[in-house]
mmCIF file of the N, C-alpha and C atoms, coordinates in Angstrom:
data_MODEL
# 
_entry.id   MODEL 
# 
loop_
_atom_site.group_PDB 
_atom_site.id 
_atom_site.type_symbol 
_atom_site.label_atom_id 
_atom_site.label_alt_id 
_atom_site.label_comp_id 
_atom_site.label_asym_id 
_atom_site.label_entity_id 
_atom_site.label_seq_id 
_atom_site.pdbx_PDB_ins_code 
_atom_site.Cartn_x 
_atom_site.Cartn_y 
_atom_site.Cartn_z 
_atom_site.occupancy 
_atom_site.B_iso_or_equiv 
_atom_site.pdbx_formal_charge 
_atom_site.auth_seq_id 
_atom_site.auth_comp_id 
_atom_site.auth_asym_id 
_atom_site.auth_atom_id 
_atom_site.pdbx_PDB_model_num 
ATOM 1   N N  . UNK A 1 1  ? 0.845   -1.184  0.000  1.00 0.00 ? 1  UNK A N  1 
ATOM 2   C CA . UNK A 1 1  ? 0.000   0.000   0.000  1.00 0.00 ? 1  UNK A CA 1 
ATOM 3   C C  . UNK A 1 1  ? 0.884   1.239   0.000  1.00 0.00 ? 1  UNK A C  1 
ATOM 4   N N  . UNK A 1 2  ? 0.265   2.185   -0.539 1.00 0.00 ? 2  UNK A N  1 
ATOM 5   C CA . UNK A 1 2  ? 1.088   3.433   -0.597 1.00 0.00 ? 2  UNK A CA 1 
ATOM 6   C C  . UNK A 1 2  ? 0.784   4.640   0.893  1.00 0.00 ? 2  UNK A C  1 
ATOM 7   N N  . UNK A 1 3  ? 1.522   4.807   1.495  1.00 0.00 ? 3  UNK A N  1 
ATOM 8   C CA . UNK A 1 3  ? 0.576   6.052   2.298  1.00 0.00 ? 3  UNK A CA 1 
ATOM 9   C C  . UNK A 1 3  ? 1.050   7.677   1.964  1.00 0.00 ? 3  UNK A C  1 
ATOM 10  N N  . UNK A 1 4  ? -0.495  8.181   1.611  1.00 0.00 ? 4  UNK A N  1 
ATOM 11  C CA . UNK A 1 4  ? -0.837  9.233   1.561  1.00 0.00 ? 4  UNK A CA 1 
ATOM 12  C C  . UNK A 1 4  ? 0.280   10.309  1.547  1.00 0.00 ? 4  UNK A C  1 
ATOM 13  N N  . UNK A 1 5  ? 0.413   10.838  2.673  1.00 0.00 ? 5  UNK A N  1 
ATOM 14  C CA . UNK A 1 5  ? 1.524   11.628  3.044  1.00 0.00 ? 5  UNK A CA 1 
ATOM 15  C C  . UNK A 1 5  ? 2.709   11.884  2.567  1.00 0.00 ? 5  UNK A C  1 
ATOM 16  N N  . UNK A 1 6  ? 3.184   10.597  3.097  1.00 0.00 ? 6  UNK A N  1 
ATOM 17  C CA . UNK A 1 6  ? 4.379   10.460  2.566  1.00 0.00 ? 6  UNK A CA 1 
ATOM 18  C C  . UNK A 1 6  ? 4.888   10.153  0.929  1.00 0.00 ? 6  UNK A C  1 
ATOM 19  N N  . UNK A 1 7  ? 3.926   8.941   0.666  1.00 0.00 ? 7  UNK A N  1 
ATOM 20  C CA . UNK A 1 7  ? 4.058   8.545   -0.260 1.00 0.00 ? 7  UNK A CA 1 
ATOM 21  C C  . UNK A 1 7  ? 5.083   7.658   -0.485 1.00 0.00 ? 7  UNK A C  1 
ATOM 22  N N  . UNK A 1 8  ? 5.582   6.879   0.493  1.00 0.00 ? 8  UNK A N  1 
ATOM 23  C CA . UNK A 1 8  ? 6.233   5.882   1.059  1.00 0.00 ? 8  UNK A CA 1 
ATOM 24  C C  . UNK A 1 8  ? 5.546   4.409   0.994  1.00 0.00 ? 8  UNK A C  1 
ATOM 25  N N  . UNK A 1 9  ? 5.992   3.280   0.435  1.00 0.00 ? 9  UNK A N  1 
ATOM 26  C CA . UNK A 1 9  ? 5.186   2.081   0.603  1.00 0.00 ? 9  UNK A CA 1 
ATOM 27  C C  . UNK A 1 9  ? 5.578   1.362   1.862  1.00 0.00 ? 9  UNK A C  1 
ATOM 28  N N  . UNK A 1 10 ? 3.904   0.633   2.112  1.00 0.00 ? 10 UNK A N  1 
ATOM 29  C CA . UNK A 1 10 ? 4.044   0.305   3.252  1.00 0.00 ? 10 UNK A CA 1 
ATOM 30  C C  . UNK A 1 10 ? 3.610   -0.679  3.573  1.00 0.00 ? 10 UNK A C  1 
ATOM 31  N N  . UNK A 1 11 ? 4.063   -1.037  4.597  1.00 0.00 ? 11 UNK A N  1 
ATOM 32  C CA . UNK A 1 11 ? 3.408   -2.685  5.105  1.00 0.00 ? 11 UNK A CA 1 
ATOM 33  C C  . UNK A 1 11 ? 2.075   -2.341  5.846  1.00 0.00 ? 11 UNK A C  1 
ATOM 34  N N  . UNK A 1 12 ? 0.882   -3.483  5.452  1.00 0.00 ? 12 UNK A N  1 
ATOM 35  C CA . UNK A 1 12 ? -0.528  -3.553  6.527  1.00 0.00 ? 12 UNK A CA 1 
ATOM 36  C C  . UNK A 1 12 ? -0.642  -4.621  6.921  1.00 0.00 ? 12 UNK A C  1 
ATOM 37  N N  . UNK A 1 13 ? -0.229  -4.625  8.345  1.00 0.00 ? 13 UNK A N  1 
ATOM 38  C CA . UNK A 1 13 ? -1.071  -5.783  8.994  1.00 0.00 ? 13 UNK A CA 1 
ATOM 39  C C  . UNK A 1 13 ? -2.364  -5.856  9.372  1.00 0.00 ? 13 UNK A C  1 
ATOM 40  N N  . UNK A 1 14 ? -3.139  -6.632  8.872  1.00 0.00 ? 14 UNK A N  1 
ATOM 41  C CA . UNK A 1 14 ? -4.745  -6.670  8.955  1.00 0.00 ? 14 UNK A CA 1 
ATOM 42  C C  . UNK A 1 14 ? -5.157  -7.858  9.688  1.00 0.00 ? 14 UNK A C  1 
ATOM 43  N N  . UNK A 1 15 ? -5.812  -7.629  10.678 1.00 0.00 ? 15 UNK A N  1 
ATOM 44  C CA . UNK A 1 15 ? -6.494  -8.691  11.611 1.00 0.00 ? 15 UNK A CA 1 
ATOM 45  C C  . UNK A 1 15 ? -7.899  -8.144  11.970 1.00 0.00 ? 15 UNK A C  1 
ATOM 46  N N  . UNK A 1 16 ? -8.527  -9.577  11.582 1.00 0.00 ? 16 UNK A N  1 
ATOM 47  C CA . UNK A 1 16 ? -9.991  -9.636  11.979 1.00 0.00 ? 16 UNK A CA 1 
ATOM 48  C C  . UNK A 1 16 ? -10.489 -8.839  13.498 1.00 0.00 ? 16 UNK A C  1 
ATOM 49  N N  . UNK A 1 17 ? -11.286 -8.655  14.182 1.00 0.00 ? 17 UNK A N  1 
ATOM 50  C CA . UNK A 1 17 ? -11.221 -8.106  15.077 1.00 0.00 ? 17 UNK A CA 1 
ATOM 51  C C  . UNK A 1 17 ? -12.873 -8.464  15.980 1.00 0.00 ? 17 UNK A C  1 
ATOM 52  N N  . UNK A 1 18 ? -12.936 -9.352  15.287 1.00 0.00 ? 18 UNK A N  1 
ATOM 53  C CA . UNK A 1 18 ? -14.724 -9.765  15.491 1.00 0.00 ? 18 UNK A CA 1 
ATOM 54  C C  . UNK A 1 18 ? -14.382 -11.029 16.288 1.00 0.00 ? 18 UNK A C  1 
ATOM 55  N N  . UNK A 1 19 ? -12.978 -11.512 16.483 1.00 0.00 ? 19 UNK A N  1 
ATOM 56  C CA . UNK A 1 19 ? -12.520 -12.217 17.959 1.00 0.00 ? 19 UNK A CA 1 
ATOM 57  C C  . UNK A 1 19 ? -12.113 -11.602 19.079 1.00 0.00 ? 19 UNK A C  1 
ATOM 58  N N  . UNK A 1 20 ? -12.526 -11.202 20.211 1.00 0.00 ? 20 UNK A N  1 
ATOM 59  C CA . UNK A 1 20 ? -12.119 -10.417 21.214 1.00 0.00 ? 20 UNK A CA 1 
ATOM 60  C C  . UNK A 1 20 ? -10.447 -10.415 21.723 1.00 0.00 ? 20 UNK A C  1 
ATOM 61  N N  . UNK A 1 21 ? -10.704 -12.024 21.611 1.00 0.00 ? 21 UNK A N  1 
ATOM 62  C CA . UNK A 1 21 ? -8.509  -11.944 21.877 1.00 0.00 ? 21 UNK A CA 1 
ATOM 63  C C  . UNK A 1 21 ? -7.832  -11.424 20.885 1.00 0.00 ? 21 UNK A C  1 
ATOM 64  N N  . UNK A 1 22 ? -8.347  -11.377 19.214 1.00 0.00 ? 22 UNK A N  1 
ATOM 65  C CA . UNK A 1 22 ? -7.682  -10.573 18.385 1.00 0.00 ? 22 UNK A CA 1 
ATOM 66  C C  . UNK A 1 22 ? -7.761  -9.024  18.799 1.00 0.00 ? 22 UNK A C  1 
ATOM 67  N N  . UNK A 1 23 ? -8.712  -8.667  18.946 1.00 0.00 ? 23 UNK A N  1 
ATOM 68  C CA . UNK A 1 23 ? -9.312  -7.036  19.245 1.00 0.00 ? 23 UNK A CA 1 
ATOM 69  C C  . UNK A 1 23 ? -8.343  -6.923  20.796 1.00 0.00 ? 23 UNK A C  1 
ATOM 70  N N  . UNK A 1 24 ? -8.320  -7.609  21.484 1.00 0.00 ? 24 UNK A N  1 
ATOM 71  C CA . UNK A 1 24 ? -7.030  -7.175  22.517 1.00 0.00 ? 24 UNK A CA 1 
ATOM 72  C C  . UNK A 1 24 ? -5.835  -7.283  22.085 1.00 0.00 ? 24 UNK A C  1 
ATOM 73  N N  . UNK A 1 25 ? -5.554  -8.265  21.771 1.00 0.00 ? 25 UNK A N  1 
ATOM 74  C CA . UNK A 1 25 ? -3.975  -8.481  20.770 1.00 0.00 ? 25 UNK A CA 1 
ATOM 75  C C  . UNK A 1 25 ? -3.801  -7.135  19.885 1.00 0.00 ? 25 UNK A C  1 
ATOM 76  N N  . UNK A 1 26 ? -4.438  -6.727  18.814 1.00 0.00 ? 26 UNK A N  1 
ATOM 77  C CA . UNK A 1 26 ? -4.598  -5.678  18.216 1.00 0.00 ? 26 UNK A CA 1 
ATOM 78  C C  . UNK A 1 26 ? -4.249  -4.145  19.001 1.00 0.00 ? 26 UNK A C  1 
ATOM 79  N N  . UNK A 1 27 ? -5.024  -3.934  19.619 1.00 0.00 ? 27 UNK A N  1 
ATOM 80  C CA . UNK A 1 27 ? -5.389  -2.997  20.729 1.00 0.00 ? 27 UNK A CA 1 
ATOM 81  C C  . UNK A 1 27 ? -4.075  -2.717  21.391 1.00 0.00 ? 27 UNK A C  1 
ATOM 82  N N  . UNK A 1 28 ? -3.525  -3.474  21.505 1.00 0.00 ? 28 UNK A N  1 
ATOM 83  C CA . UNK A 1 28 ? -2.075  -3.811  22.581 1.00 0.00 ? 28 UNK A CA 1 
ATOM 84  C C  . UNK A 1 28 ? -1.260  -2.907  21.483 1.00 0.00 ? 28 UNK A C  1 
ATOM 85  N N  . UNK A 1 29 ? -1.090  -3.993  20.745 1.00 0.00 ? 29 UNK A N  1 
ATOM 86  C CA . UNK A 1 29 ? -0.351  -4.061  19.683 1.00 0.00 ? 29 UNK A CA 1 
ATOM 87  C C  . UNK A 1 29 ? 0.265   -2.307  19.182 1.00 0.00 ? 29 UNK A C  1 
ATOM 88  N N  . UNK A 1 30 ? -1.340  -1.757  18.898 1.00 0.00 ? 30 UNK A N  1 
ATOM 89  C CA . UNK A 1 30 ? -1.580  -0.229  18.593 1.00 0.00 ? 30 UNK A CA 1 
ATOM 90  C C  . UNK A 1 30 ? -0.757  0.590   19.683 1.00 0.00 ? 30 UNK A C  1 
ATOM 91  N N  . UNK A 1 31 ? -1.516  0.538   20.726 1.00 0.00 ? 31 UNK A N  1 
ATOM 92  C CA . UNK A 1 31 ? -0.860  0.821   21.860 1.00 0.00 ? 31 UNK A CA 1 
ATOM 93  C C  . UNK A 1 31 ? 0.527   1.400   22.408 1.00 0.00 ? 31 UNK A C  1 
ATOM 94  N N  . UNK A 1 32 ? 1.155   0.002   21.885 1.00 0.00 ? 32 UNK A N  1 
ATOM 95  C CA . UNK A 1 32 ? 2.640   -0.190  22.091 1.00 0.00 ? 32 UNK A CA 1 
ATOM 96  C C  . UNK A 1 32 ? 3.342   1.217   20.613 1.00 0.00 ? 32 UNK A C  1 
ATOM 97  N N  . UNK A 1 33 ? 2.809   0.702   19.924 1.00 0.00 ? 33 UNK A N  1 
ATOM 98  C CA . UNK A 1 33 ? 3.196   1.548   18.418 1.00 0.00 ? 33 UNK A CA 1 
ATOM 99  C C  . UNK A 1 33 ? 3.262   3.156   18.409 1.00 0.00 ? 33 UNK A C  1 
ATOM 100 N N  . UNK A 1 34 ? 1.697   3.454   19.303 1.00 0.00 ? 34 UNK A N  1 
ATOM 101 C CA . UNK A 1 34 ? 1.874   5.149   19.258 1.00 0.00 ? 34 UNK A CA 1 
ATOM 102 C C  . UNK A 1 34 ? 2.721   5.477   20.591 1.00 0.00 ? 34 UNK A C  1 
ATOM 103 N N  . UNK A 1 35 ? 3.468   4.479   21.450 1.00 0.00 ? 35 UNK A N  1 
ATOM 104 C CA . UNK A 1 35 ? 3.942   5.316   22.694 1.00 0.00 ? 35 UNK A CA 1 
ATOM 105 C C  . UNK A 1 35 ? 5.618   5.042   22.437 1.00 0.00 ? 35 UNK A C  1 
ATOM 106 N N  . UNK A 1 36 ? 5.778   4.593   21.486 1.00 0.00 ? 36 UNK A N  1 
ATOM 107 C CA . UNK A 1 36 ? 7.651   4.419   21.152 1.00 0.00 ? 36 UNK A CA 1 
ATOM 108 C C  . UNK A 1 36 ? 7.902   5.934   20.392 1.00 0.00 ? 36 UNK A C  1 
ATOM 109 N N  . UNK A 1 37 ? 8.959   6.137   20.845 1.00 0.00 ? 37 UNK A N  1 
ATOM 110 C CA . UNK A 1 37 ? 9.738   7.146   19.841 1.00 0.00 ? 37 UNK A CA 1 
ATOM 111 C C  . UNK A 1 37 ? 10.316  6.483   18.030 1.00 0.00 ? 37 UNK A C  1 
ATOM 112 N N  . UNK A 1 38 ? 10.150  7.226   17.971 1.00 0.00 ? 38 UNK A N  1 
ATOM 113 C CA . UNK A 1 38 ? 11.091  7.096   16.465 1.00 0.00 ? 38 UNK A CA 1 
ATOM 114 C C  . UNK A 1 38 ? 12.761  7.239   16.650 1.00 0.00 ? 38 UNK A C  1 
ATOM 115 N N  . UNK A 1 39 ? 12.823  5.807   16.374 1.00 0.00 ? 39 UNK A N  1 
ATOM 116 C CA . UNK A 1 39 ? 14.274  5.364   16.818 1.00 0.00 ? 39 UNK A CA 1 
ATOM 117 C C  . UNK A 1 39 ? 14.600  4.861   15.158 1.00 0.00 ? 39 UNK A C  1 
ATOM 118 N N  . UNK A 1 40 ? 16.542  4.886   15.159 1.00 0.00 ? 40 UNK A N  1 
ATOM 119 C CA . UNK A 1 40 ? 16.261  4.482   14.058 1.00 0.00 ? 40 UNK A CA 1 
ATOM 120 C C  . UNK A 1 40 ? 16.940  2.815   14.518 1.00 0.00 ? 40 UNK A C  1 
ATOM 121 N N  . UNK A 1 41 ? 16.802  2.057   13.748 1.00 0.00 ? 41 UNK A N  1 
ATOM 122 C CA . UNK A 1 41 ? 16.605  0.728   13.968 1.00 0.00 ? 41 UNK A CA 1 
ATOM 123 C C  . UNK A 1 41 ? 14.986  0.053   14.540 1.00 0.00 ? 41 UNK A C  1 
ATOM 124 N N  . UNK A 1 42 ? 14.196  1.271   15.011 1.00 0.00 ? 42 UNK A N  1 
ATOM 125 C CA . UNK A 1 42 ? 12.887  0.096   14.607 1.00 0.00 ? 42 UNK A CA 1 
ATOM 126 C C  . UNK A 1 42 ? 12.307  0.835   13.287 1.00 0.00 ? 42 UNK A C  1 
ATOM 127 N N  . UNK A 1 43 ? 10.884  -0.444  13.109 1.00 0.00 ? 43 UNK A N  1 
ATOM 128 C CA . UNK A 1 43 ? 10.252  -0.215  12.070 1.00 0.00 ? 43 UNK A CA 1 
ATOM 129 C C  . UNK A 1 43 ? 9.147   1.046   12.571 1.00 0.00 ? 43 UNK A C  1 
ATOM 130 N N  . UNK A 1 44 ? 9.436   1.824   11.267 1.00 0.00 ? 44 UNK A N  1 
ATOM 131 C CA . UNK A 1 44 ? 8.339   3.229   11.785 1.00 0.00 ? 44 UNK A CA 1 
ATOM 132 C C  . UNK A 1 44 ? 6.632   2.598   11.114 1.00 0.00 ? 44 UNK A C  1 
ATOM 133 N N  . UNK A 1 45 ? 6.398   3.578   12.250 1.00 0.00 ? 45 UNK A N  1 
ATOM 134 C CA . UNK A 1 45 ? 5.126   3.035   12.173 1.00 0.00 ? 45 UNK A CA 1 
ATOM 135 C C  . UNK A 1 45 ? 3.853   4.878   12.077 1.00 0.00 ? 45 UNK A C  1 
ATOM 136 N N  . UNK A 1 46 ? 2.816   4.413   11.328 1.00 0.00 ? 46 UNK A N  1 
ATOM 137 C CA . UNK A 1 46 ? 2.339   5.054   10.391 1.00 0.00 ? 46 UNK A CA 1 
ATOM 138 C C  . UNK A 1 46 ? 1.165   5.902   10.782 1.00 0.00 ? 46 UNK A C  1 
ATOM 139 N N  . UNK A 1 47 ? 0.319   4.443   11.350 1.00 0.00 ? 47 UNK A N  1 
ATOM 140 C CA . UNK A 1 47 ? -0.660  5.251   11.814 1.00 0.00 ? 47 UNK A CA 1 
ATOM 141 C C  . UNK A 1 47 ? -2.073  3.379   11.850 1.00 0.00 ? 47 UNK A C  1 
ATOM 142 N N  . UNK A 1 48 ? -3.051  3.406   11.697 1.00 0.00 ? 48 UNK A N  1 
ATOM 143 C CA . UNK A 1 48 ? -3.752  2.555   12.376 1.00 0.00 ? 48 UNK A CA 1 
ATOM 144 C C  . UNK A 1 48 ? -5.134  2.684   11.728 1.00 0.00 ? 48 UNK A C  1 
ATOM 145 N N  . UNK A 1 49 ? -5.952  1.834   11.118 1.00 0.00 ? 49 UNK A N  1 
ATOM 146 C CA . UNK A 1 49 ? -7.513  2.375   11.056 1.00 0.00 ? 49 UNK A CA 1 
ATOM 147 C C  . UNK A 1 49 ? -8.356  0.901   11.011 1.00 0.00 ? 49 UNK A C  1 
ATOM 148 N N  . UNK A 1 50 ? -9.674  1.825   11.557 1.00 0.00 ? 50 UNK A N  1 
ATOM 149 C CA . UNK A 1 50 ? -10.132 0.290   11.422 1.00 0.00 ? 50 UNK A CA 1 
ATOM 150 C C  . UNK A 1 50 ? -11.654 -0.044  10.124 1.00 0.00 ? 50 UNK A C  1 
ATOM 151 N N  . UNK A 1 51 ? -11.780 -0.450  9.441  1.00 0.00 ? 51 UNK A N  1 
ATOM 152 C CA . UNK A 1 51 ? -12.769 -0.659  8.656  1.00 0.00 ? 51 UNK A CA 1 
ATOM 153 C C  . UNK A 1 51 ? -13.955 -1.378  8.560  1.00 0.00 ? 51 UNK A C  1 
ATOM 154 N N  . UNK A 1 52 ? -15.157 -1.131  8.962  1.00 0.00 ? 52 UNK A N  1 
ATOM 155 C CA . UNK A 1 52 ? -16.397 -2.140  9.358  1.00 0.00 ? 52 UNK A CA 1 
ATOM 156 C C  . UNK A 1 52 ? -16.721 -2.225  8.104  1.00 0.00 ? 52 UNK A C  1 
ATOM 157 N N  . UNK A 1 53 ? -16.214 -2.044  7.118  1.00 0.00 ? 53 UNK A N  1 
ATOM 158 C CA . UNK A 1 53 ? -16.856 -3.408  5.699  1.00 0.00 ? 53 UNK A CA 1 
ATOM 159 C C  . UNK A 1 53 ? -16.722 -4.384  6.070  1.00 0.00 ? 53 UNK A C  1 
ATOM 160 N N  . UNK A 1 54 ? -15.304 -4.863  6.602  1.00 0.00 ? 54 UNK A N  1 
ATOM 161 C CA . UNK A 1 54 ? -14.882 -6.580  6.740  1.00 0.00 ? 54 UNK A CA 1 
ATOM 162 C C  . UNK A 1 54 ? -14.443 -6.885  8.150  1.00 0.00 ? 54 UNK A C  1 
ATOM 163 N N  . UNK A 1 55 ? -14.427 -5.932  9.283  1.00 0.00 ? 55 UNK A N  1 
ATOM 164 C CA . UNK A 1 55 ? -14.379 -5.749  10.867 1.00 0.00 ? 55 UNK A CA 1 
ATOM 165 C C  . UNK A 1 55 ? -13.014 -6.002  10.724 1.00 0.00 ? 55 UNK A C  1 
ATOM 166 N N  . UNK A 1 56 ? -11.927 -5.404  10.052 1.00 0.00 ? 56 UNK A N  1 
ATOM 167 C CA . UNK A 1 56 ? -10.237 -5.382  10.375 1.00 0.00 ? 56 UNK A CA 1 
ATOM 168 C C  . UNK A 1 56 ? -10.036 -4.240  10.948 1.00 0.00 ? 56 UNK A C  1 
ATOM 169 N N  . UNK A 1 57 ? -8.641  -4.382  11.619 1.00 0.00 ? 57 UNK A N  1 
ATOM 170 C CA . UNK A 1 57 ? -7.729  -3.028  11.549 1.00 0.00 ? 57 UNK A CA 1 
ATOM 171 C C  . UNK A 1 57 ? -6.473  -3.436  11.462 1.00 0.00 ? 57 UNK A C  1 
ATOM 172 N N  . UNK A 1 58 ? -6.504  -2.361  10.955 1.00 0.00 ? 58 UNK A N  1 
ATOM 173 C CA . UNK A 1 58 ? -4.824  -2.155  9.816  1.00 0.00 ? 58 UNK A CA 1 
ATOM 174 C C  . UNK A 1 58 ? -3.829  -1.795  10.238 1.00 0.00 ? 58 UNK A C  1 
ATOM 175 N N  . UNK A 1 59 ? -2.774  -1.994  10.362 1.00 0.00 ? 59 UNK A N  1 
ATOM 176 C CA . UNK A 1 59 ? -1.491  -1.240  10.955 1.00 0.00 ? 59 UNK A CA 1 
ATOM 177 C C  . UNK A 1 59 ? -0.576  -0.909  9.546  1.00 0.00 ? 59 UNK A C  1 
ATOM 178 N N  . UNK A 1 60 ? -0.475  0.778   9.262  1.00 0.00 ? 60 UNK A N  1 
ATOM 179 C CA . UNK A 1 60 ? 0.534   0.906   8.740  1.00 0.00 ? 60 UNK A CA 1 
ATOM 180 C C  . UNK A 1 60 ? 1.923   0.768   8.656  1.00 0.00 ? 60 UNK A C  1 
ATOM 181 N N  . UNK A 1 61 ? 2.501   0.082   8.642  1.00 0.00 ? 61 UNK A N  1 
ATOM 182 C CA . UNK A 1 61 ? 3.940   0.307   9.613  1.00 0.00 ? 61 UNK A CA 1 
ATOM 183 C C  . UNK A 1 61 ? 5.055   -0.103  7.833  1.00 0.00 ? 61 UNK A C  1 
ATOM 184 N N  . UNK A 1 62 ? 6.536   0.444   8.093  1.00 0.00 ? 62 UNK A N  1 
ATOM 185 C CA . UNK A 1 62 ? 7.329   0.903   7.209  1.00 0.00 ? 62 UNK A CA 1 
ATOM 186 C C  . UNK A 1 62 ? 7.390   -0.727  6.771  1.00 0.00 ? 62 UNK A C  1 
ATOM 187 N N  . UNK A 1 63 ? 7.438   -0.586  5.340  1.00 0.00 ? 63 UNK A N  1 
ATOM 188 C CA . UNK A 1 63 ? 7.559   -1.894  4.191  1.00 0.00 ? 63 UNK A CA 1 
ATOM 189 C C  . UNK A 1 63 ? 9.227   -1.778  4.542  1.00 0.00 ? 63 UNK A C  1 
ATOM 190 N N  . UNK A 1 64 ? 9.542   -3.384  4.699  1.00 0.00 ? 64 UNK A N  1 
ATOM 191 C CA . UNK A 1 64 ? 10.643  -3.834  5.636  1.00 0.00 ? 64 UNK A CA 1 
ATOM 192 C C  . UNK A 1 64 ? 11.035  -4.778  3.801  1.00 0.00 ? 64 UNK A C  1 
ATOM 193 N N  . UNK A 1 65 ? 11.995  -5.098  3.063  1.00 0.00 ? 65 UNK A N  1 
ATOM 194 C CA . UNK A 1 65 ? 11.626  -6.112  2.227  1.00 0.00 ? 65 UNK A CA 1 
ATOM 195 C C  . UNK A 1 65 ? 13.338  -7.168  2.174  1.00 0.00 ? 65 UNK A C  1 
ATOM 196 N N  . UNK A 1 66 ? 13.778  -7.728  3.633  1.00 0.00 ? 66 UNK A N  1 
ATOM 197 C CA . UNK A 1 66 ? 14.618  -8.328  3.992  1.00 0.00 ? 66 UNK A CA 1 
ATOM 198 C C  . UNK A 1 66 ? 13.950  -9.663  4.351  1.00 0.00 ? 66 UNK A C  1 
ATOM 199 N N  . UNK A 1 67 ? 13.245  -9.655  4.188  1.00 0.00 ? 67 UNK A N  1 
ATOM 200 C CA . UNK A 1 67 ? 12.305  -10.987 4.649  1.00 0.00 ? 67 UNK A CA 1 
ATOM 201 C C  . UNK A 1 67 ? 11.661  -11.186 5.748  1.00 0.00 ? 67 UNK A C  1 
ATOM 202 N N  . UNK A 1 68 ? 11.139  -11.838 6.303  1.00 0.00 ? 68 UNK A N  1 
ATOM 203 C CA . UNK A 1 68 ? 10.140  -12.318 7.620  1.00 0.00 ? 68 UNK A CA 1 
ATOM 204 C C  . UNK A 1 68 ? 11.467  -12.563 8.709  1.00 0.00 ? 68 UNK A C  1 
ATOM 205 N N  . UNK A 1 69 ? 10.741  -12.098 9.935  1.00 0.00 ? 69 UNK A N  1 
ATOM 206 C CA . UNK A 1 69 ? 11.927  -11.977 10.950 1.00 0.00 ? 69 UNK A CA 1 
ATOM 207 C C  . UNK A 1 69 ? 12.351  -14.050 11.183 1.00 0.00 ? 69 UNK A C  1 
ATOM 208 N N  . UNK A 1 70 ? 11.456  -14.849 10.593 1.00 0.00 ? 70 UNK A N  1 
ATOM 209 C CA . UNK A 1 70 ? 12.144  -15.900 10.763 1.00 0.00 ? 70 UNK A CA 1 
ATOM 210 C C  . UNK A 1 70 ? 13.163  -16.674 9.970  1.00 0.00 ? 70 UNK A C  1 
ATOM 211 N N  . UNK A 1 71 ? 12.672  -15.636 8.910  1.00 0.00 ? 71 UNK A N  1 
ATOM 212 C CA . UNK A 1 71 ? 13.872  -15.543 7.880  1.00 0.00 ? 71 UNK A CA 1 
ATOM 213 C C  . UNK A 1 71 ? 15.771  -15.444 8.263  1.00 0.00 ? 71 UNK A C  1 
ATOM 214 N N  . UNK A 1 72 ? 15.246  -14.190 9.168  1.00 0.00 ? 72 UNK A N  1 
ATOM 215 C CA . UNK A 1 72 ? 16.544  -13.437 9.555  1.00 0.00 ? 72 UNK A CA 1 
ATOM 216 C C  . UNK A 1 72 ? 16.619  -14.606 10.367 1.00 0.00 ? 72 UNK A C  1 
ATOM 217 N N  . UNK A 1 73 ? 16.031  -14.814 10.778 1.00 0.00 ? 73 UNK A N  1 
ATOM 218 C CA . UNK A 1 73 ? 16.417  -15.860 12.142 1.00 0.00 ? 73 UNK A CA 1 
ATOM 219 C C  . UNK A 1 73 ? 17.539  -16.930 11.434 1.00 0.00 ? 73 UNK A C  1 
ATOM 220 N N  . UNK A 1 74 ? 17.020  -17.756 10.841 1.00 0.00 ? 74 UNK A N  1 
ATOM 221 C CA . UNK A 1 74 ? 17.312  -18.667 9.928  1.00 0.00 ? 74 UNK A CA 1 
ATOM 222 C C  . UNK A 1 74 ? 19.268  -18.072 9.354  1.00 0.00 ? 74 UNK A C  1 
ATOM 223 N N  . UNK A 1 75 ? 18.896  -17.356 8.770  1.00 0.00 ? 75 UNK A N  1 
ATOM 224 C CA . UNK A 1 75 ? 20.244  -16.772 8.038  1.00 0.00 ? 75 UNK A CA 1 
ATOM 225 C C  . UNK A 1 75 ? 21.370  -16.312 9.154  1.00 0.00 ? 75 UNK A C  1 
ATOM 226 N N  . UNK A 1 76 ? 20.852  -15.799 10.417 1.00 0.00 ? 76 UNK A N  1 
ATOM 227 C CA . UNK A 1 76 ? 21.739  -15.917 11.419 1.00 0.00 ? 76 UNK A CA 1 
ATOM 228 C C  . UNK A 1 76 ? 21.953  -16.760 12.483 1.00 0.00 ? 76 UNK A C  1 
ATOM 229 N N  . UNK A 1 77 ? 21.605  -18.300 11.978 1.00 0.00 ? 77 UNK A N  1 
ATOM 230 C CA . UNK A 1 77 ? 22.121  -19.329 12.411 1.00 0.00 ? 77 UNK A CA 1 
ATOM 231 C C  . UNK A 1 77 ? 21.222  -19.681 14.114 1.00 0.00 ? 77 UNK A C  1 
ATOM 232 N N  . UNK A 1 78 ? 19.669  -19.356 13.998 1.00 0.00 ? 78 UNK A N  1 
ATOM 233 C CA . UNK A 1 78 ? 18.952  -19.268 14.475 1.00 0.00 ? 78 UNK A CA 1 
ATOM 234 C C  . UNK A 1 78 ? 18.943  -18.599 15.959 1.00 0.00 ? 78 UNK A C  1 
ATOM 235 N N  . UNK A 1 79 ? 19.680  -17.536 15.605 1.00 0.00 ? 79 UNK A N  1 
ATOM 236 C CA . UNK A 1 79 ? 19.189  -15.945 16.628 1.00 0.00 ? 79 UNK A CA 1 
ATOM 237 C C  . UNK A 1 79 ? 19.203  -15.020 16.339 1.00 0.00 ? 79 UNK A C  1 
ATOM 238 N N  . UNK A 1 80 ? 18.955  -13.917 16.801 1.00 0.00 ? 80 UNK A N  1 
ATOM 239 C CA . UNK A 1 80 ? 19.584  -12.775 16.433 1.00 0.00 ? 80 UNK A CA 1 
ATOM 240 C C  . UNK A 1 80 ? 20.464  -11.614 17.038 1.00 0.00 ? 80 UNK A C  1 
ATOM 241 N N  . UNK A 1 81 ? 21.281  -11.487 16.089 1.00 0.00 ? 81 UNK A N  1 
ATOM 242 C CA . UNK A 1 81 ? 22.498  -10.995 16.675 1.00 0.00 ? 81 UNK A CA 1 
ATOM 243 C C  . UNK A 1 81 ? 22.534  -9.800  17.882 1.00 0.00 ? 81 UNK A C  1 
# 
């Protein structure tokens, strides 16, 4: 996805939210995201919405394209450094 603003592509994580442990998991999740600083070494993060066409919410957060962190895992000999 592209966002707006910036015009930066970006990663969405989308989870259902019509399970309550997802909608807390989620919730957390958000949470945690708007109270970090902008550091560099994490992934920046964008902003959040939620959509009742299909009951998701979205997390914008910065398109990462090194692979899945179990990826990294994997390639560094299963930890990380």
């Amino acid at each position: 996805a592209l966002h707006g603003p910036s015009k930066k592509l970006v990663a969405l994580k989308e989870i259902s939210v019509n399970d309550k442990n997802n909608r807390e998991q989620m919730l957390n999740e958000v949470r945690t995201l708007c109270g970090l600083p902008q550091l560099e070494g994490l992934v920046q993060f964008f902003g959040a919405f939620y959509s009742a066409d299909d009951g998701k919410i979205s997390i914008a957060l910065e398109y990462m394209n090194a692979g899945s962190l179990e990826d990294l895992c994997r390639l560094a000999g299963g930890c990380i450094p």
